[in-house]
N, C-alpha and C positions, 0 to 999 in steps of 0.2 A: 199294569203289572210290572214289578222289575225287575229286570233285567237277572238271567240265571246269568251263574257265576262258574264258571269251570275252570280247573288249575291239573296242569299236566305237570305230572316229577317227569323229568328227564336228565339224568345227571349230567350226562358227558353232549349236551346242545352242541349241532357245530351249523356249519350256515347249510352246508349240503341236506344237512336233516328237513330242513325249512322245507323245500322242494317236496319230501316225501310225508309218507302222513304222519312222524310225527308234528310238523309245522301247521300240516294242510287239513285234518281233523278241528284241533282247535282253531285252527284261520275262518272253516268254512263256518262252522258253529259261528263264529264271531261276525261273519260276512252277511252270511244269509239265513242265520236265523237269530240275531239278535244277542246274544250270548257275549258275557266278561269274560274272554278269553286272558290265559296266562301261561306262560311254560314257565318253571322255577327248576334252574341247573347250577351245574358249580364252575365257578369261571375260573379259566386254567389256559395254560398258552396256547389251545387252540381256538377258544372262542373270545379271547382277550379283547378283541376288535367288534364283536359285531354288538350291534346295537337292535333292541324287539326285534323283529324278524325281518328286517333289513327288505330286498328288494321286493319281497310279495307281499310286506302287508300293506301296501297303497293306502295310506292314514286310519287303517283301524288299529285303535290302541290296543295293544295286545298284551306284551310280555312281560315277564318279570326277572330279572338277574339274583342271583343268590347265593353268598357263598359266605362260608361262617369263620374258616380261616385263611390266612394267605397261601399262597400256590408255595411258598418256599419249606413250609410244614409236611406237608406232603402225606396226612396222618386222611384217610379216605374216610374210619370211621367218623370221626371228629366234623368230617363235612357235611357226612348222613345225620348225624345228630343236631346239624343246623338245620337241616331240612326238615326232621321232625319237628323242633323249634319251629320253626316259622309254619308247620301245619296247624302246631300244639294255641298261637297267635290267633291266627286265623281261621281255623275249620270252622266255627260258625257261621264265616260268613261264607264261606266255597259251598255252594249246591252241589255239584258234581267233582269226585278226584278223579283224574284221569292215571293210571298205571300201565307200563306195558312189562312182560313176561311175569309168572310168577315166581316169586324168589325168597327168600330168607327175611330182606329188606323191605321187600312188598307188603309182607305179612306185617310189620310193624309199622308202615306207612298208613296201611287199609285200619289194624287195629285201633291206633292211634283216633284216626278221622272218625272214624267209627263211636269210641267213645263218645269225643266229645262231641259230634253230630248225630247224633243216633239216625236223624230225619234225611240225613247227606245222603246220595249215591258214589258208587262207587265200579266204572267203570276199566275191565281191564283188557288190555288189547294182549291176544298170545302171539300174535307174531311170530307164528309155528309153521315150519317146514319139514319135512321126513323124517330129517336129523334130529331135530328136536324133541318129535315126538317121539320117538325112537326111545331118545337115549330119557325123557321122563317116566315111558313106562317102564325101562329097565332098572329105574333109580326104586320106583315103586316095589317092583317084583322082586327086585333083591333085598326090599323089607330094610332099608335104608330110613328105619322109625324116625329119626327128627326133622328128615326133609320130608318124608311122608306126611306127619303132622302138620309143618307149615304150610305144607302146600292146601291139604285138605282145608284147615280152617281159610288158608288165603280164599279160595274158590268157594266158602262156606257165607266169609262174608261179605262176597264179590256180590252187587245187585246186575251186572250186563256183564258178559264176555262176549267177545269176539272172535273169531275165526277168519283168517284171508280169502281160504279157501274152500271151493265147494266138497270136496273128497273129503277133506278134514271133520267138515260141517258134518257129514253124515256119519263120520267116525265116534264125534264128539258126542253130538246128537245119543246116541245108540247107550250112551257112558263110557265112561271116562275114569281105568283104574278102580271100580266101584262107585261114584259120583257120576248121580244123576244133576248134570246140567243144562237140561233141553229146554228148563224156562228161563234160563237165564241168558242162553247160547243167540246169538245173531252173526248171521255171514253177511261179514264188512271187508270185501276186496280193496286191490288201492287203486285210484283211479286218478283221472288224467283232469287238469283244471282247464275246466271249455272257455273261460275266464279270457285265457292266453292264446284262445285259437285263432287264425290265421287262413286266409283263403287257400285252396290246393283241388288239383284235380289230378284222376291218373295219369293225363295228357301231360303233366306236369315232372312227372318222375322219369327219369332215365334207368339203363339197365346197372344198376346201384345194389350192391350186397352191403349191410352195414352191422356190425356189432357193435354196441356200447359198452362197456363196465371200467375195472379197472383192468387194463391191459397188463396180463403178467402174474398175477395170482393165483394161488395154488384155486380157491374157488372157481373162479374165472376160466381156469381148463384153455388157457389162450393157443399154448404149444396143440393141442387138438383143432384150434380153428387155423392154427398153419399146417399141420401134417393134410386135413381136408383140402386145404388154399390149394397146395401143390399137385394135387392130384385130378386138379378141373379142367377141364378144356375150357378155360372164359370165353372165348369168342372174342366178343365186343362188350364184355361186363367188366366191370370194375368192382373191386373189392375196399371197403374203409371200416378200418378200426380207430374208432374212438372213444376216449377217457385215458386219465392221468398213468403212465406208464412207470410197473415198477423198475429202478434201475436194475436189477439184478438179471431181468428180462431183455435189458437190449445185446448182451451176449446173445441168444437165441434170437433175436429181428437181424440182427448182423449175421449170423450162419445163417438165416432164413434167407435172405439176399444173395449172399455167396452162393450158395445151392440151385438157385434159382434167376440168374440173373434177366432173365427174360422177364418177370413177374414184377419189374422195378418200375414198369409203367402203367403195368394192370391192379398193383397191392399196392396201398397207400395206410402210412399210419401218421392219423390226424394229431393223434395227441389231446390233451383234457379241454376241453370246451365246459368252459363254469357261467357264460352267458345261456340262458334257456331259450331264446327266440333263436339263435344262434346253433343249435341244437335241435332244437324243428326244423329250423330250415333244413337239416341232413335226413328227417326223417321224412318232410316232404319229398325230397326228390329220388328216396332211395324205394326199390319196390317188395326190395326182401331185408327182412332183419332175423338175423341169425344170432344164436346164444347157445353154446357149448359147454357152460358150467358143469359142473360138478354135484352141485348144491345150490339152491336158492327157497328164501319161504316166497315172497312176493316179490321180483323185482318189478320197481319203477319203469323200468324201462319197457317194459311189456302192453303195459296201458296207454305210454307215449306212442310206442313204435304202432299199435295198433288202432290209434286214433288218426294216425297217417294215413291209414291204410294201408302199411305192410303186410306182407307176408311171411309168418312167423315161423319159422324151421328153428327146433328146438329141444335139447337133449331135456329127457322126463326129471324135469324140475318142479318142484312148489308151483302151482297155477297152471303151468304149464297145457291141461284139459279145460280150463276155464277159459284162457284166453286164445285157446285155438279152437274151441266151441267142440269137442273129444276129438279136433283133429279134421273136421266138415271146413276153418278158414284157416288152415295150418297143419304143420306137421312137427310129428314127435318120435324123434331118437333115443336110443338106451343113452346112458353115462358112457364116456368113453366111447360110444360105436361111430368111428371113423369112414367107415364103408358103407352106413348106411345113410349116415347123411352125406358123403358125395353122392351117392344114388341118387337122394332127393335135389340137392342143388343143380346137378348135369340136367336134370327133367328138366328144372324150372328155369336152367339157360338154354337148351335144347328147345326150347317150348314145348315141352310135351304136358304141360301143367302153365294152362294158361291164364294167367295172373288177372286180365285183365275183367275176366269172369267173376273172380273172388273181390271185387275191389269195394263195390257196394253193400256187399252183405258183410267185409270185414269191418266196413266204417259205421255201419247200422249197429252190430256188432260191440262196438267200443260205445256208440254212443247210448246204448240201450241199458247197458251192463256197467261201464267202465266210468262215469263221469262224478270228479267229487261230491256237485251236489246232490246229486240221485242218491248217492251210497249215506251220505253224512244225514241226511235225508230219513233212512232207516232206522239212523242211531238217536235221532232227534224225538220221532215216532217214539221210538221203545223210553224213551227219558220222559215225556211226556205221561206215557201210560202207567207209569210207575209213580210219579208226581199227583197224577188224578185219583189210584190208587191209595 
């Protein structure tokens, strides 16, 4: 038999994306179950340099680069209108199009393929968090007729959707806006590549608090995981923040310091680590991972920190009940609630919430739930049954 063929539009590829699913979807397809993987974006100064999917595709051929005019044009339709090209080319021969969110562009991506493949699939990942869905059913309910339209037929001639999350899943499940999408709906979390695992035991972790993201972003809610910092008795814990720091943000690390000058050898800010072994290794040795956002649908960092065997104290974000199993290998804070998560963190330096109890069922946990092959797994299933169909 040969070889299915799947092509993911992604317009704006950057190398960071590789790491996450959209890289690690078509990578696994392409790895372990045999699949012509390809991602087609448009090359612009921040992906100018990378080449297929640089450090994780370990010689499977994977990508595609695609761009219809030069970056000095700067006309975005004109770019979309290459990428229908190069579908309008090739759809016969792509089994599978991959899409993520539904959008204006979707809809003439999918229609497009559609035509001329009638037999194609066409899978869409929603990539939906509170926010998100929020603001689609209010776009709906205020009877906003031409995004109504697109959307409906996008999702009409969608054959798989996806959902991150389990809450959403049953959201969606239920309908959606008036659309019934329960045959077509599968819950595809993101999960951690076992690929790249490394030995570790709890024995191995120190008393380590760690957040990752972008340090400093209105999402990110960073100035919250300093106002909590100050307010802890650390004992003998250390605190590290990691990921690329916005500049506008070290005004606020500089009066964080100033205020605090005791805190200068207990708070440490690492700064962006883009090596990923390098990046585990923080997650190995740390025993709590904290995230105070604002907003998230899925982050990444969730399936990493919890394949460590962290402990996940966490303001009620996208997954956030998924990956703290409703709160039974972690814990969940409102937005904003400053005083509740010091409560929780003082327990878990106090020992009053003993970590070392949680450590096996958090790592059981990640790996039962959380790992790309398992998940990519599901979507390969649902491809198949629809193909035999």
């Amino acid at each position: 038999m040969n070889k299915r063929r799947i092509a993911l539009v992604f317009e704006g590829l950057q190398e960071v994306h590789l790491h996450k699913d959209v890289g690690m979807i078509p990578y696994v397809l392409a790895r372990d179950f045999q699949y012509e993987s390809e991602i087609l974006f448009l090359k612009d100064k921040n992906n100018s340099g990378l080449e297929g999917l640089s450090s994780i595709v370990k010689n499977v051929p994977f990508a595609k680069r695609f761009c219809f005019l030069p970056d000095k044009f700067g006309f975005q339709i004109f770019k979309k209108i290459g990428l229908l090209y190069y579908l309008a080319v090739h759809a016969r021969k792509i089994d599978v199009l991959m899409l993520f969110h539904p959008s204006y562009d979707r809809y003439f991506f999918t229609r497009l393929y559609k035509l001329l493949n009638p037999k194609g699939l066409v899978y869409l990942k929603l990539d939906m968090g509170h926010r998100t869905l929020s603001y689609l059913e209010k776009l709906i309910a205020e009877n906003k007729m031409r995004f109504s339209y697109f959307f409906r037929r996008n999702i009409e001639l969608t054959d798989i959707i996806s959902i991150e999350t389990y809450d959403k899943y049953k959201i969606l499940s239920a309908g959606f806006v008036g659309i019934d999408i329960s045959t077509k709906l599968i819950h595809i979390p993101n999960g951690f590549d076992e690929s790249n695992k490394m030995d570790f035991d709890f024995e191995d972790k120190g008393n380590i608090i760690i957040t990752v993201g972008r340090i400093g972003t209105y999402e990110k809610n960073t100035e919250m995981f300093l106002s909590i910092v100050e307010k802890l008795n650390l004992r003998d814990w250390k605190i590290f923040l990691i990921g690329p720091i916005e500049p506008s943000f070290e005004i606020t690390l500089c009066e964080f310091y100033n205020r605090n000058s005791e805190l200068k050898d207990k708070v440490f800010v690492v700064g962006n680590i883009s090596d990923k072994e390098t990046l585990y290794e923080w997650y190995r040795k740390s025993k709590v991972f904290c995230l105070t956002s604002r907003y998230e649908a899925f982050p990444l960092v969730f399936p990493e920190a919890l394949y460590f065997g962290n402990y996940i104290v966490t303001t009620d974000v996208g997954a956030a009940n998924d990956i703290t199993k409703d709160q039974a290998l972690g814990k969940i804070c409102g937005i904003d609630d400053v005083a509740g998560m010091v409560s929780i963190l003082q327990s878990i330096i106090d020992e009053d919430i003993d970590l070392k109890s949680y450590y096996a069922k958090i790592t059981h946990h990640a790996k039962d739930q959380f790992i790309w092959n398992k998940i990519v797994n599901q979507l390969h299933g649902r491809l198949e049954q629809l193909y035999e169909n």
